[in-house]
N, C-alpha and C positions, 0 to 999 in steps of 0.2 A: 494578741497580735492576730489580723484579719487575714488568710489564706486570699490571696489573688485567683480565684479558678479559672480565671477569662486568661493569665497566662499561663496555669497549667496546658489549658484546651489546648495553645499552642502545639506544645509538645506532643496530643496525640492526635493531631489531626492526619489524616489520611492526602498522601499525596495527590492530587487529581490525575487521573489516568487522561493519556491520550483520546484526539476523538478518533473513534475507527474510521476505516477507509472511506470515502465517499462514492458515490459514482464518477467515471468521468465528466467532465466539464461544469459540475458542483462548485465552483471557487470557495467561496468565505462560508466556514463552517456556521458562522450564525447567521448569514444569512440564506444559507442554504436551507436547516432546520425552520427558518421561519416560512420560505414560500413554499416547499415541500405540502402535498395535503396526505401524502400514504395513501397513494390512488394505486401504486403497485404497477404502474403500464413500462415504467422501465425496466421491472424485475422480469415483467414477461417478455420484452421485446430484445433484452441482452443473447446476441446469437451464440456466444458460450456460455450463458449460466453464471455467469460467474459475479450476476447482483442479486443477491437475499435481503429477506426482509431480516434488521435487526433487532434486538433486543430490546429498544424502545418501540420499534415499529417504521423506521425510517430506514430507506435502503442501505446497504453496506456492501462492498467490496472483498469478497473472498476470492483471491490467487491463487490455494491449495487446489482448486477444481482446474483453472484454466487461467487464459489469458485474456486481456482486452484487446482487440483487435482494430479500437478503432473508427468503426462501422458510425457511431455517431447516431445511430437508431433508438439509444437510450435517451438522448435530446430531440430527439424526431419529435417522441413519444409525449415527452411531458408536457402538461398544456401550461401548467403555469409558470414553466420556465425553470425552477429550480435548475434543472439542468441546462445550460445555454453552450452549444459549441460555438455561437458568433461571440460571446464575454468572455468566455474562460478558457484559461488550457484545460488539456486534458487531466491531469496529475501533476498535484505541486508535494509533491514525495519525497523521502529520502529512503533510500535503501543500504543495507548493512550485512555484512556477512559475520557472523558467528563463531566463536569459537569450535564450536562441534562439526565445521565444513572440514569433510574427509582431506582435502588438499591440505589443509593448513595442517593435518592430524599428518602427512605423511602417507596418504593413501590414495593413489592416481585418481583425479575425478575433474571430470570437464563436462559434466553434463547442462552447467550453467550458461557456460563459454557456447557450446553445441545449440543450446535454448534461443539465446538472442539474436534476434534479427538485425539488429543494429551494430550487432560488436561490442557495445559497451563494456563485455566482462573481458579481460584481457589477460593471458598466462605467460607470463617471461619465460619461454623454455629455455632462455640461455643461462637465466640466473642457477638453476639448479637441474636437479634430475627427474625432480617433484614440485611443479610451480605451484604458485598458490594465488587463487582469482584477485584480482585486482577491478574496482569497478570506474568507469571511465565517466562520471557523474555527469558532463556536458553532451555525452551522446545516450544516457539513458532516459527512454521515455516511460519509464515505472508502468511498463504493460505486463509486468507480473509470469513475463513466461517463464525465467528463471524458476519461481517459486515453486513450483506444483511437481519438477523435474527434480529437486535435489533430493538425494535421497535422504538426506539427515535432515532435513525443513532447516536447513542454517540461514537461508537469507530471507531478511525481512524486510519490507516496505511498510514505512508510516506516513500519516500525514506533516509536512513539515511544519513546525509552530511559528507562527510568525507572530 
């Protein structure tokens, strides 16, 4: 009897991991990677720092530093467009809070609620004595200010898969 290996492979194939963060106004992951040349003028002209170069060499989105603010100077910058704030929003994200977020643990913490400029994270103080964040997904613009504030790094932004 002939062993099938094409469907063992199946069973240890490796999930694909998400793509990491992009810059603002990046839209469509492949074709962002395709018109990108890794010229770096948006990693310099981010006024918080908060675009490095990645892993392959294409910019990527770190919140742990700071926030985006916005500015639009990352699309100023790039000549071939990859980044366009006339095409694209800014962040097509989904953000999540963690089990390990001190409120949900029972442990006063608002520092998220405190972060956004928009309001989006929301604490019922009437429901308990110890709310716990609630995120308001229609008014948040994934500018990552929450992130870099929580002290346990419980909330995460990804790229949303479409």
């Amino acid at each position: 009897m002939a062993i099938d290996h094409s469907r063992r492979a199946f069973f240890r194939a490796k999930p694909k991991s998400p793509p990491p963060l992009r810059p603002p106004y990046s839209g469509n992951e492949d074709a962002f990677l395709e018109s990108c040349t890794q010229c770096n003028k948006c990693i310099d002209a981010c006024e918080t720092g908060i675009i490095k170069k990645g892993a392959a060499g294409f910019p990527e989105i770190d919140f742990n530093i700071d926030e985006c603010t916005f500015c639009g100077l990352c699309a100023d910058v790039c000549e071939p467009k990859a980044l366009n704030n006339n095409l694209h929003p800014a962040f097509n994200n989904q953000i999540s809070i963690a089990g390990n977020c001190l409120a949900v643990n029972k442990v006063h913490c608002m520092s998220c609620k405190d972060a956004c400029e928009t309001e989006a994270i929301k604490f019922d103080l009437f429901k308990t004595s110890i709310p716990t964040p609630e995120i308001i997904l229609a008014d948040c613009t994934s500018c990552g200010a929450c992130v870099s504030v929580c002290p346990q790094g419980s909330i995460e932004i990804k790229p949303k898969l479409t």
